[in-house]
N, C-alpha and C positions, 0 to 999 in steps of 0.2 A: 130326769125329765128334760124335755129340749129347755126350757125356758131357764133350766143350771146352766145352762153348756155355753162358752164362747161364743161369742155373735163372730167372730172371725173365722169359727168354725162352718162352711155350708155344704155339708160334707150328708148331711140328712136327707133321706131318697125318700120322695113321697110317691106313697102309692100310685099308680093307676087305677082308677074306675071302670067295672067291667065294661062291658057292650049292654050290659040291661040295667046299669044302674042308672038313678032317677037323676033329673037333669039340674034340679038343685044340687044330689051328691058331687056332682063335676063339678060346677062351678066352687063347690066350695072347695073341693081338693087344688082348682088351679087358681084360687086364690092365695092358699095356701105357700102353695108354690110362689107364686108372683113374692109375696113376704117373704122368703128364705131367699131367694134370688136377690133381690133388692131389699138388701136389709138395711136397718135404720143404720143411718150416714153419720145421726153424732155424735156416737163413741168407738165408730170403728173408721180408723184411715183407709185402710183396701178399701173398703165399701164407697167413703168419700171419693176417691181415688178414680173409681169405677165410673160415679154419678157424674165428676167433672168431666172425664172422656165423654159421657152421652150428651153431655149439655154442650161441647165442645162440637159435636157433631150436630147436632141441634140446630147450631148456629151456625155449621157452613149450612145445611142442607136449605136454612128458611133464606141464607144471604142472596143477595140481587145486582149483587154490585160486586165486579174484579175484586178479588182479595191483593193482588201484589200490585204496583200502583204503578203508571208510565215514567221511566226515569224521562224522557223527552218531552212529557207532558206539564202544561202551564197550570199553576193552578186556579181551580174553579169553584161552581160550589158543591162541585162534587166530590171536589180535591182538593182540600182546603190546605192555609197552608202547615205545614210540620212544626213549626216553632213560631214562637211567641217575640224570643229576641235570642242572641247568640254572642257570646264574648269571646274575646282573645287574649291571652296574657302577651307583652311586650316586653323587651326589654328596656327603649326606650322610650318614654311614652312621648317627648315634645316631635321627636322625630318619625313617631308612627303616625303621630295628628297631624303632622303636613304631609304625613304621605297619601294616606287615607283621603284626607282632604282634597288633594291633587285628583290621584286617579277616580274618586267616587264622582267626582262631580261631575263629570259628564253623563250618569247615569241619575241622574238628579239626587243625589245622597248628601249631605250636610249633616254638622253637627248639630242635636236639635238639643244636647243636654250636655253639660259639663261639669266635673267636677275636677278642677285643676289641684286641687290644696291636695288630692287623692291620687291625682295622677290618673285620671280615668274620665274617660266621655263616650256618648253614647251617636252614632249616626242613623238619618232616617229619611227617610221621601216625604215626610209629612213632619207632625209635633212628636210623632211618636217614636221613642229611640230602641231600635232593631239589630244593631248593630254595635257590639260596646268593643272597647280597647282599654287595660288595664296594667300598667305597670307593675306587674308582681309574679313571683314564681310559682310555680311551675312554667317556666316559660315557653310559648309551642315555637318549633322551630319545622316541624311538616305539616300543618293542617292546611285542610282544603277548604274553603271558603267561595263560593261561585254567587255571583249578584247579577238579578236580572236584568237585560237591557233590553226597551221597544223595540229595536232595531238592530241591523246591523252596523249601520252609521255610527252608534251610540258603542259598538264594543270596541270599534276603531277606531274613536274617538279615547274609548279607556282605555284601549292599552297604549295610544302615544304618551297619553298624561300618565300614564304612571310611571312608562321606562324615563321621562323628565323630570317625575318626584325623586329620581332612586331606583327604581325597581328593577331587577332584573328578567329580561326577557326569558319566557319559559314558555314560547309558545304563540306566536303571533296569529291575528285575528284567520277564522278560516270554516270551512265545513270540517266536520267531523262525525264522517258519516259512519265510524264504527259505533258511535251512538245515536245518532237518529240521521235520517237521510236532511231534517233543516237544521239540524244542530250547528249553531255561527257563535263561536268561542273565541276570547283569547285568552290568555295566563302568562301572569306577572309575578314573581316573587317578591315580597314587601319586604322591607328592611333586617326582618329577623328571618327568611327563607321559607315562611307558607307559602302556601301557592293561592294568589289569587285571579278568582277566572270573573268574567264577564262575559253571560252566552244568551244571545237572542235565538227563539226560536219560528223567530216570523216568515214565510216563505223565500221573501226575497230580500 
């Protein structure tokens, strides 16, 4: 009987209905159908497997809004932003907090939380800390870290302060139009070698 047999099995040909059979006998044969087709999801994986892909398609086909996001683009409330806050491991941490300190602050960044006894504080525009540095290993020595500036004035204001903090120059203020035609950058490397940028994306 079907209802012995594997549900992973959908290997069962259901009839066709003639040209004169009565129009409830259809409906019930491709319902029929529809169930062996779409079989129940919560004891078979394939079947699961199946339902995910349609639901997957489901939701490009109902979506209204770009799926891949504008790297050039500021965000909005359309584009909110990707993270909440973002840490760094240091080696040093009294020497990364002056350096931080230095180069952010032209971008209006400060430290708005500290925990020294830890070795770790957190920087922000506001009360709210966005930005941590931590004294402890794993320590990053390539990551890429980019901080927004209003203007252009504001990223050549950050990259003097930072190659003054320490920092090594990786990149002086400029357009970089193989990312956007108003892409206005510069990059600094902090005291353990990330790279940090500062990129306005205002016209002028």
């Amino acid at each position: 009987m079907l209802c012995d047999r594997p549900r992973r099995e959908v290997d069962v040909r259901v009839g066709e209905a003639g040209e004169d059979a009565p129009a409830a006998e259809v409906d019930r044969l491709r319902a029929r159908e529809r169930g062996l087709v779409y079989a129940d999801t919560a004891g078979d994986p394939l079947a699961r497997d199946r339902e995910r892909a349609r639901e997957r398609q489901r939701r490009v086909e109902r979506a209204d809004d770009a799926v891949l996001e504008d790297h050039a683009g500021e965000p909005n409330e359309r584009s909110p932003r990707v993270f909440d806050h973002v840490g760094l491991n240091v080696t040093d941490y009294a020497a990364s907090r002056v350096f931080y300190e230095q180069a952010l602050a032209p971008l209006g960044w400060k430290v708005v939380l500290a925990f020294d006894e830890w070795k770790g504080c957190g920087f922000g525009t506001a009360d709210k800390p966005e930005f941590w540095i931590f004294q402890r290993e794993p320590f990053g020595t390539g990551t890429h870290v980019a901080f927004p500036a209003p203007d252009r004035a504001a990223v050549d204001a950050f990259h003097a302060a930072a190659v003054v903090a320490g920092g090594r120059d990786n990149g002086g203020p400029g357009i970089r139009e193989q990312y956007a035609p108003t892409y206005y950058g510069a990059f600094v490397h902090d005291p353990d070698g990330n790279n940090i940028e500062a990129v306005s994306h205002a016209p002028s």
